[in-house]
C-alpha positions in Angstrom: 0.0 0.0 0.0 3.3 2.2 0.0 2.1 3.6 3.7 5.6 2.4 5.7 8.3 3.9 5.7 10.6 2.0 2.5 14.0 1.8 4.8 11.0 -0.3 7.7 9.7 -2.7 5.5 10.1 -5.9 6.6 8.5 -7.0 3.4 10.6 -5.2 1.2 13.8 -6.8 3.0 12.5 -10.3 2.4 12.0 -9.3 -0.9 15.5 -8.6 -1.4 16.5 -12.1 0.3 14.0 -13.3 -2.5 11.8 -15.0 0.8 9.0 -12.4 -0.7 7.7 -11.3 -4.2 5.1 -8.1 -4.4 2.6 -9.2 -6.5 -0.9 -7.8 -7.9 -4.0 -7.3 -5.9 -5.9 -10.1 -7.8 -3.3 -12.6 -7.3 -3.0 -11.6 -3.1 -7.2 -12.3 -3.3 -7.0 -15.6 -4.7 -4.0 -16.9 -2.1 -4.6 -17.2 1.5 -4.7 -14.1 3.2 -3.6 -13.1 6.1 -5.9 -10.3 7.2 -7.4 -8.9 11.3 -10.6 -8.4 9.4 -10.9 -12.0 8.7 -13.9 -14.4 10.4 -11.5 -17.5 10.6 -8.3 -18.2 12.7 -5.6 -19.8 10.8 -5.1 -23.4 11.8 -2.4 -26.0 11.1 -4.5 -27.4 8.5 -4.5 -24.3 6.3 -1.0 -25.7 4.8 -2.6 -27.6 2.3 -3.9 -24.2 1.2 -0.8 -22.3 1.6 0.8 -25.2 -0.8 -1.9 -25.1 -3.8 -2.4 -20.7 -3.4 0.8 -19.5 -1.8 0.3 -17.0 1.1 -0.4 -12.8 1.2 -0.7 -10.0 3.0 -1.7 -6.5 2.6 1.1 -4.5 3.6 0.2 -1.4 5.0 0.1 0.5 8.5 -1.2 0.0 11.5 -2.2 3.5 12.4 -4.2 3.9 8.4 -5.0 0.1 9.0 -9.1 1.1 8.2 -7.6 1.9 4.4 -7.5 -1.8 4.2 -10.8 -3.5 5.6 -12.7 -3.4 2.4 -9.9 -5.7 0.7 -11.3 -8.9 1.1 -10.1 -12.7 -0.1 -11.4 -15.9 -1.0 -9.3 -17.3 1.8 -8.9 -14.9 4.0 -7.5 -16.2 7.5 -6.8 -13.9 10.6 -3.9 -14.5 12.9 -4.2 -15.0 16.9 -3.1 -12.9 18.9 1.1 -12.8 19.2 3.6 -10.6 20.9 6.0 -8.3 18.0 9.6 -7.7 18.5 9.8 -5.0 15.8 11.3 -1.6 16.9 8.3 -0.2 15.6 5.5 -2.1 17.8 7.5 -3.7 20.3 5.3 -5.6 23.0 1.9 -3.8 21.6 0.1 -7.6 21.4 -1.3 -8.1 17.6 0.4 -5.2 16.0 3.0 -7.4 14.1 5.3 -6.6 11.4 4.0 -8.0 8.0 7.3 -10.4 8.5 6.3 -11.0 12.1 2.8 -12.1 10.1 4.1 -14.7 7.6 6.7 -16.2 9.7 3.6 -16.8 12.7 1.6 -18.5 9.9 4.0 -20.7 8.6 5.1 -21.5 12.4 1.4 -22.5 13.3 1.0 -24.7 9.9 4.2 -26.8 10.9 6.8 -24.9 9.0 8.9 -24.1 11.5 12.4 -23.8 9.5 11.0 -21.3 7.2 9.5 -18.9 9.7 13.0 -18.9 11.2 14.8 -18.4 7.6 12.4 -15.4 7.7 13.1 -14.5 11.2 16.2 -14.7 10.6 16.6 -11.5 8.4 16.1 -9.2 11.4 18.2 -8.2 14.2 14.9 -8.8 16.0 13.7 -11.6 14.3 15.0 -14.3 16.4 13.6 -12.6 19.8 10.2 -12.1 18.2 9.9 -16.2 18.0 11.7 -16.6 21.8 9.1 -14.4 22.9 6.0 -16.4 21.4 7.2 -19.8 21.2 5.5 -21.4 23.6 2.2 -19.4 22.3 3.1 -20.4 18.6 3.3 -24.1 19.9 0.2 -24.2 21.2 -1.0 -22.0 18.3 0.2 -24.6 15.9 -1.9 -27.5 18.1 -5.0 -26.3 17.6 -7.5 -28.0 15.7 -10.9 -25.5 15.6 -11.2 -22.3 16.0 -12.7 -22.6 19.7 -9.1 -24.3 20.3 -7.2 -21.0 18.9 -9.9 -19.3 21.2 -9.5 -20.9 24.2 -5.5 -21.1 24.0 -5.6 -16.8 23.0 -7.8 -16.2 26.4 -5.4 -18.8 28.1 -2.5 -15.9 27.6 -4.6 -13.1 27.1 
């Protein structure tokens, strides 16, 4: 969405690690989606959908984050609640990084090495999954979304 500040993007640092490609808005709505206006929780499960459509976010920020709600996908999935580690929104729970974003999804559907390789990439990266392992373990558990529930009021 070209809202962050260029030098901050997470995104655009992945991108030049090639662990990221910008694509169109089209493409984004027919991948899974990681979006906070989404009805579902993301769940181990969703793999098999991050295999066949690849996985996208919107990448904007958090204080114009309303410029976003009307962009909706087929498969959109919302994230539970985490703790960042980005200089940005450190310790603000659910205001992650867009990298903070894709590496949590692929941690909770089982892909644990490349949420790290992502992590990786940032001073801060490593710290972010310290912080939330033992959430993102129990995240990655869960079954239903009354599972994801009850382990988010567990913490929260």
């Amino acid at each position: 969405m070209g809202q962050d500040d260029p030098k901050k993007s997470t995104m655009k640092k992945l991108e030049r690690f090639n662990l990221a490609e910008r694509v169109n808005l089209r493409r984004c709505k027919s991948s899974l989606m990681l979006t906070p206006f989404a009805d579902r929780y993301l769940l181990r499960d969703d793999v098999k959908l991050y295999r066949r459509k690849g996985i996208c976010i919107i990448e904007g920020s958090w204080n114009r984050i309303d410029s976003v709600k009307d962009i909706r996908g087929q498969e959109e999935r919302l994230l539970p609640v985490l703790v960042p580690a980005n200089p940005v929104n450190y310790g603000k729970p659910g205001k992650l990084s867009s990298s903070e974003a894709v590496s949590s999804a692929l941690f909770i559907m089982g892909l644990v090495d490349e949420a790290s390789e992502i992590m990786s990439k940032f001073k801060w990266g490593p710290t972010f999954l310290e912080m939330n392992l033992n959430l993102l373990n129990d995240y990655s558990e869960c079954r239903t979304q009354k599972d994801v529930e009850e382990v988010q009021d567990s913490y929260f």
